[in-house]
C-alpha positions in Angstrom: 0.0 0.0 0.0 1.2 3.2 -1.1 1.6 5.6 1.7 0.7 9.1 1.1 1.3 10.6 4.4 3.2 14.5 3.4 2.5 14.0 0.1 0.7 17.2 -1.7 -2.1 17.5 -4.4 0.3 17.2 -7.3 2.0 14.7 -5.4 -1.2 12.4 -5.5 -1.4 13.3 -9.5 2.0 13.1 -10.5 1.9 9.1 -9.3 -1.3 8.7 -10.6 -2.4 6.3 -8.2 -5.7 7.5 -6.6 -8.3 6.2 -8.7 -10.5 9.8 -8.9 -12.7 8.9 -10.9 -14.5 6.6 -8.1 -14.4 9.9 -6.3 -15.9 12.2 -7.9 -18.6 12.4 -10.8 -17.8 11.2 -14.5 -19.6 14.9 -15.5 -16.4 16.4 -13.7 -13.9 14.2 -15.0 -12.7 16.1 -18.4 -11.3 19.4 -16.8 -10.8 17.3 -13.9 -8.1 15.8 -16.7 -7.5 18.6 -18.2 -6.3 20.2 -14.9 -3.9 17.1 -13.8 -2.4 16.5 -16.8 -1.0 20.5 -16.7 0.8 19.5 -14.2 1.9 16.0 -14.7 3.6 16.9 -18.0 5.4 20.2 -19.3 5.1 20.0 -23.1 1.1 19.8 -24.1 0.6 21.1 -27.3 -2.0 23.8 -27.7 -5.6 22.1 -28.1 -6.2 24.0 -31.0 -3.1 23.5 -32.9 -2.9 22.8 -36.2 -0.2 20.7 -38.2 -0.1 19.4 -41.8 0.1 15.8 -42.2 1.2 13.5 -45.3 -2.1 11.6 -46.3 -0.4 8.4 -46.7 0.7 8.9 -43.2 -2.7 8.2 -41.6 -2.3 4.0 -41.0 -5.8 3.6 -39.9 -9.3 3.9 -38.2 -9.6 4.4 -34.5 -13.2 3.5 -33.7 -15.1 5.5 -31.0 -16.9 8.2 -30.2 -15.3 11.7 -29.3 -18.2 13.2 -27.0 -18.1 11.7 -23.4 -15.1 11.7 -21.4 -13.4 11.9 -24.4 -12.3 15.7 -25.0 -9.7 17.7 -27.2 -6.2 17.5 -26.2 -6.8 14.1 -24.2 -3.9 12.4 -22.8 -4.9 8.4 -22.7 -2.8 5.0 -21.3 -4.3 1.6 -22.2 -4.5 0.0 -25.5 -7.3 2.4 -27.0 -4.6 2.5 -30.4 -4.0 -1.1 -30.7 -7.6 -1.6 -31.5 -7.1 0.1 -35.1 -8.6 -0.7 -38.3 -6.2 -0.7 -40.9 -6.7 2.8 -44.2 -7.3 0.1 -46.7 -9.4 -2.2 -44.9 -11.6 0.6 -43.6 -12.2 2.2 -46.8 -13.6 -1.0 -48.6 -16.3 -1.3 -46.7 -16.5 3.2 -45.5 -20.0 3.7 -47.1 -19.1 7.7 -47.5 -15.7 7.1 -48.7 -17.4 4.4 -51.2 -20.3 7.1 -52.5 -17.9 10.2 -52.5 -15.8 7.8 -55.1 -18.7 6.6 -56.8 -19.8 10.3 -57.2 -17.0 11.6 -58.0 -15.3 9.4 -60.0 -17.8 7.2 -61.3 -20.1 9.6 -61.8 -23.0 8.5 -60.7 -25.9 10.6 -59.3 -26.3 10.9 -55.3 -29.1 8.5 -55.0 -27.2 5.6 -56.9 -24.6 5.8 -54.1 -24.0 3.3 -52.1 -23.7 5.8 -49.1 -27.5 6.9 -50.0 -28.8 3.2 -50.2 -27.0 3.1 -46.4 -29.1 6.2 -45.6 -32.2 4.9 -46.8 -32.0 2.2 -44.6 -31.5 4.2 -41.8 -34.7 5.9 -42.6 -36.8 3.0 -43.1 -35.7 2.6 -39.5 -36.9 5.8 -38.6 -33.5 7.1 -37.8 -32.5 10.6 -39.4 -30.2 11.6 -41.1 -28.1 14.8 -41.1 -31.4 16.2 -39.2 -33.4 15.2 -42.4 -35.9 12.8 -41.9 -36.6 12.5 -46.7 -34.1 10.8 -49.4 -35.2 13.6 -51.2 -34.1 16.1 -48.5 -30.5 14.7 -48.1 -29.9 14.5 -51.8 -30.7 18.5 -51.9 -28.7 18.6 -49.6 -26.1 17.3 -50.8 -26.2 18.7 -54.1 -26.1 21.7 -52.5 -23.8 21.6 -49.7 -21.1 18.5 -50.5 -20.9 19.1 -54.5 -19.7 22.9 -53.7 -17.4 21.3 -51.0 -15.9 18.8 -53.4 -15.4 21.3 -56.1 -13.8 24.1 -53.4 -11.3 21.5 -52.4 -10.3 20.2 -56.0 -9.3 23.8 -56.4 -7.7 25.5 -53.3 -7.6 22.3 -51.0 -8.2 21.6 -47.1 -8.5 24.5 -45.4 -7.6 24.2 -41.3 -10.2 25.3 -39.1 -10.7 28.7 -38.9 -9.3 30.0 -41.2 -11.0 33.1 -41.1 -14.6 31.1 -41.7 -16.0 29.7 -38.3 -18.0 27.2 -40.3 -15.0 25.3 -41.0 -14.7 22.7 -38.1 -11.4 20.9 -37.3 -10.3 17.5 -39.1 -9.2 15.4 -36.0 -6.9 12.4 -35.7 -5.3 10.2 -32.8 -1.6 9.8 -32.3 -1.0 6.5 -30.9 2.3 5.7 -28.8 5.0 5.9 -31.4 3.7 8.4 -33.1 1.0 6.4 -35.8 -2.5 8.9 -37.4 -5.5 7.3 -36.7 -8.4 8.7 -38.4 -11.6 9.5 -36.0 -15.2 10.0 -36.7 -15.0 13.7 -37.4 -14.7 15.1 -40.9 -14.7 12.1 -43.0 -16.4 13.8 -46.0 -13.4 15.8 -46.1 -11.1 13.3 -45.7 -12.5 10.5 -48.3 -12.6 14.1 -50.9 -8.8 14.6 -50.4 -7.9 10.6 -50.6 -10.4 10.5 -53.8 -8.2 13.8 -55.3 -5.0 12.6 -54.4 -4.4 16.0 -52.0 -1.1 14.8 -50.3 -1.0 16.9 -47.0 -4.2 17.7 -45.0 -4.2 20.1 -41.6 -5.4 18.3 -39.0 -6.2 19.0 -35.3 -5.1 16.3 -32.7 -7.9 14.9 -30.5 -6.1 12.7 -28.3 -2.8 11.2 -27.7 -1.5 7.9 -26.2 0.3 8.7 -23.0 3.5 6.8 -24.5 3.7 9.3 -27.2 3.1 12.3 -24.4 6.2 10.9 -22.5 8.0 10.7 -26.2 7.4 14.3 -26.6 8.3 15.1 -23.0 11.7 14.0 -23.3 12.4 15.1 -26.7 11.0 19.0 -26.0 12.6 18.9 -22.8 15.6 17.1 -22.5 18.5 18.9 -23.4 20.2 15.2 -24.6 17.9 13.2 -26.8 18.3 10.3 -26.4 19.8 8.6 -29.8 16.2 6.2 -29.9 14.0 9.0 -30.1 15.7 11.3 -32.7 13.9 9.4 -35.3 10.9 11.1 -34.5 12.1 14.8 -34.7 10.9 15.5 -37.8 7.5 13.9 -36.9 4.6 16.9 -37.6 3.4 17.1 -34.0 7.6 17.5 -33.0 8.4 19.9 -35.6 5.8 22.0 -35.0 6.6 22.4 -31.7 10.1 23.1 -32.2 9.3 25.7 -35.3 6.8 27.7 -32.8 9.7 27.4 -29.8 11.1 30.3 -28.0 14.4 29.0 -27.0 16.4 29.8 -30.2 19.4 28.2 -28.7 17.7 24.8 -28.4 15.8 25.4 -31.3 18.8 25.5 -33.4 20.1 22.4 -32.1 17.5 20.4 -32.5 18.1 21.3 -35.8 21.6 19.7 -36.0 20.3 16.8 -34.6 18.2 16.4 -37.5 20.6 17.3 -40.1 
């Protein structure tokens, strides 16, 4: 039994071993989180960062939902990035991915997609869709909303969030604990566009990231000496963008030898 006696509050969250969540309720756990892990490590990225990732760089799916406890910025242990469907494997059977090609490149109409013959049986089952409860109603909509989408990224690309436009929401991914992109449920219209149009770098927002790959990034930002197994991942994009937006020119250069 671990004895506590003297030990402060950031003691207690620094060795993680007081199970809080059987304390207090799950409603309070996300700033709760939020508030420990701002002290537990000294390099979080900004929540609302944004880096640019190579497309071919995203290995796979990460199924789950990102309301709940889940939140922006998330630092999570456990074996949440082991459970990962693999790009290829996830797009053979990714109904929008499938009708965004078959629109797009196949030319087919919206309602011959196989993405609309998934939403019609999701109506037949009284379940909306997009807050449309009509085929005819989603197709307008798309034809609207998604054909002006498709052709706006064909000719100036992703845009990251913000941008000067609220409407444009963040495209989120995972990092698991050596660094691997996991796709999420956010954005996927997007996503499928720029795989069906070849677009080679996307900005992307990260939702959370494995506590392995935290510590990776603790030690690299921090440390003065890298240690030699890590310097492969200095030119990763959620390193180098930390070291590009650094204040300590000094370190900041030498980082940069070490990738040289």
């Amino acid at each position: 039994m671990v004895n506590y006696k003297g030990k402060n509050f950031k003691d207690f969250i620094r060795d993680g071993s007081i199970k809080l969540k059987l304390l207090i309720g799950k409603h309070l756990m996300a700033p709760l989180q939020k508030k420990i892990n701002s002290v537990r490590y000294n390099h979080l990225a900004p929540t609302d960062k944004t880096i640019y990732i190579n497309i071919d760089d995203i290995y796979g799916w990460c199924p789950g939902s990102l309301k709940g406890l889940s939140y922006q910025g998330q630092v999570l242990s456990g074996d949440w990035d082991l459970n990962i469907i693999p790009k290829n494997e996830r797009l053979k059977t990714f109904s929008k991915y499938i009708g965004i090609y078959e629109r797009y490149i196949e030319q087919k109409e919206w309602i011959e997609t196989t993405l609309f013959q998934h939403y019609k049986s999701l109506l037949k089952k009284n379940r909306q869709v997009l807050g449309r409860n009509s085929i005819k109603e989603i197709e307008a909509y798309y034809e609207e909303n998604i054909d002006s989408l498709f052709t706006a990224i064909k000719t100036i690309g992703i845009l990251p969030a913000g941008n000067g436009d609220p409407g444009i929401d963040p495209l989120y991914v995972h990092i698991g604990r050596n660094g691997e992109f996991f796709y999420t449920v956010e954005g996927n219209h997007r996503l499928s566009m720029a795989i069906v149009l070849n677009i080679e770098k996307i900005p992307v927002q990260v939702w959370k990231r494995h506590k392995l790959w935290q510590e990776k990034r603790e030690k690299i930002l921090g440390d003065r000496l890298i240690p030699k197994n890590l310097k492969k991942y200095l030119n990763h994009p959620d390193i180098i963008s930390e070291l590009n937006s650094s204040d300590n020119v000094l370190y900041t250069k030498k980082l940069a030898e070490e990738i040289a």
